[in-house]
C-alpha positions in Angstrom: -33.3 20.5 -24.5 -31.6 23.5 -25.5 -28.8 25.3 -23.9 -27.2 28.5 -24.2 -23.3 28.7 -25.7 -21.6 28.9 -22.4 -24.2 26.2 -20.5 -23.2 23.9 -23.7 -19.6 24.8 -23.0 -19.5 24.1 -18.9 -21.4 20.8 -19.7 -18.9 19.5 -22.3 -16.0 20.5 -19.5 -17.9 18.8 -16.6 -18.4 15.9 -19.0 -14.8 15.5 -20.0 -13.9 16.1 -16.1 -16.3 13.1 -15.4 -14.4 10.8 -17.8 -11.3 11.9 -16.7 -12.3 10.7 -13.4 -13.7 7.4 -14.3 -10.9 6.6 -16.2 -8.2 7.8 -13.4 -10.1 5.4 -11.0 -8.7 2.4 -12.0 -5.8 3.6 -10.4 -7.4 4.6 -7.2 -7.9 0.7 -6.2 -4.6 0.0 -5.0 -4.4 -0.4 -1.3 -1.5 0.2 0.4 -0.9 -0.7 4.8 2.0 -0.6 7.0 3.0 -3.2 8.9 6.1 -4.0 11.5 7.9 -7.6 11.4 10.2 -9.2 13.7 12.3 -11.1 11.8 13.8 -14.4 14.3 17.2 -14.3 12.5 18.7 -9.7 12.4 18.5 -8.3 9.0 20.0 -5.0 8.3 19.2 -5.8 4.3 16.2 -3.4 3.6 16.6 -4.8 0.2 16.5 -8.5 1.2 13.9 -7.7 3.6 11.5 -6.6 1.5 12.3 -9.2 -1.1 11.6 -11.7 0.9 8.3 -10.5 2.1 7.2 -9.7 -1.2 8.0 -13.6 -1.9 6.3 -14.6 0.9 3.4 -12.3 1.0 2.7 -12.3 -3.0 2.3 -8.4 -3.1 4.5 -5.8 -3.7 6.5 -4.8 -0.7 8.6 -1.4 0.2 10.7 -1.3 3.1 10.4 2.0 5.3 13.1 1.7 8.2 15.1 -0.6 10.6 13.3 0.0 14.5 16.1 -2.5 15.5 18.2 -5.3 13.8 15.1 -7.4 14.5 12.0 -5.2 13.8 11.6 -3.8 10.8 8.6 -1.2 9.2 7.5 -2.5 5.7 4.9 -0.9 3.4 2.7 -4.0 1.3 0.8 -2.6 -1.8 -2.2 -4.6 -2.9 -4.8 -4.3 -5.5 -7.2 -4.1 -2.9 -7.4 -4.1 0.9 -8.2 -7.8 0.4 -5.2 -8.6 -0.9 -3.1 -7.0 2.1 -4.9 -8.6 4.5 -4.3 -11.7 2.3 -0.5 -10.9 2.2 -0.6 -10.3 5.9 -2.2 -13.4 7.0 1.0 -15.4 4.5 3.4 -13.5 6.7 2.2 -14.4 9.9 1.9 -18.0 8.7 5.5 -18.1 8.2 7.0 -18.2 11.3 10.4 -19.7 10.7 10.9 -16.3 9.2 9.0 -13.5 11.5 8.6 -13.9 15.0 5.6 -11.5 14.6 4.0 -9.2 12.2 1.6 -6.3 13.4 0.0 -3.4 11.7 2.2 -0.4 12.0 -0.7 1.7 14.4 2.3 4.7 14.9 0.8 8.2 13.8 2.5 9.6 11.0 3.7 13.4 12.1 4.7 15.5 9.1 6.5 19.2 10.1 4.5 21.9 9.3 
């Protein structure tokens, strides 16, 4: 099949953009949720509190903000959504260290 100059050109750039994409998607797998913990024992460690759910939960964990010395707002970040509801299901399980642990179900308002 052949093509004129500029067809052969936009080809090759929708080509390359195509591999771009395929090889930025490895990236794209990571799953990230939100959850809120109530520790039994007060924390106001966002360090230590995220430590220790990342120990606990085997995944990566951020911590967002305090709701109260007891309730906390963490962010886990998993390979896959798998691996968060994995991560959440070790957190619940330890209960001499969270009282509870929901997803974080609060909309997000940004400011225009």
């Amino acid at each position: 099949m052949y093509a004129p100059r500029a067809g052969r050109r936009h080809l090759l750039e929708i080509s390359s953009l195509l591999m771009l994409m395929v090889a930025c998607s490895a990236y794209a797998d990571a799953s990230e949720l939100r959850l809120v913990v109530k520790l039994r024992a007060a924390s106001a460690s966002g360090d230590a509190i995220a430590a220790q759910a990342s120990a606990i939960g085997g995944v990566a964990v951020r911590y967002e903000s305090a709701v109260s010395p007891e309730w906390h707002a963490l962010r886990l970040i998993c390979t896959d959504p798998g691996a968060c509801d994995a991560a959440t299901q070790r957190l619940r399980a330890d209960s001499a260290v969270y009282e509870a642990v929901q997803r974080d179900e609060r909309k997000i308002v940004v400011a225009p």
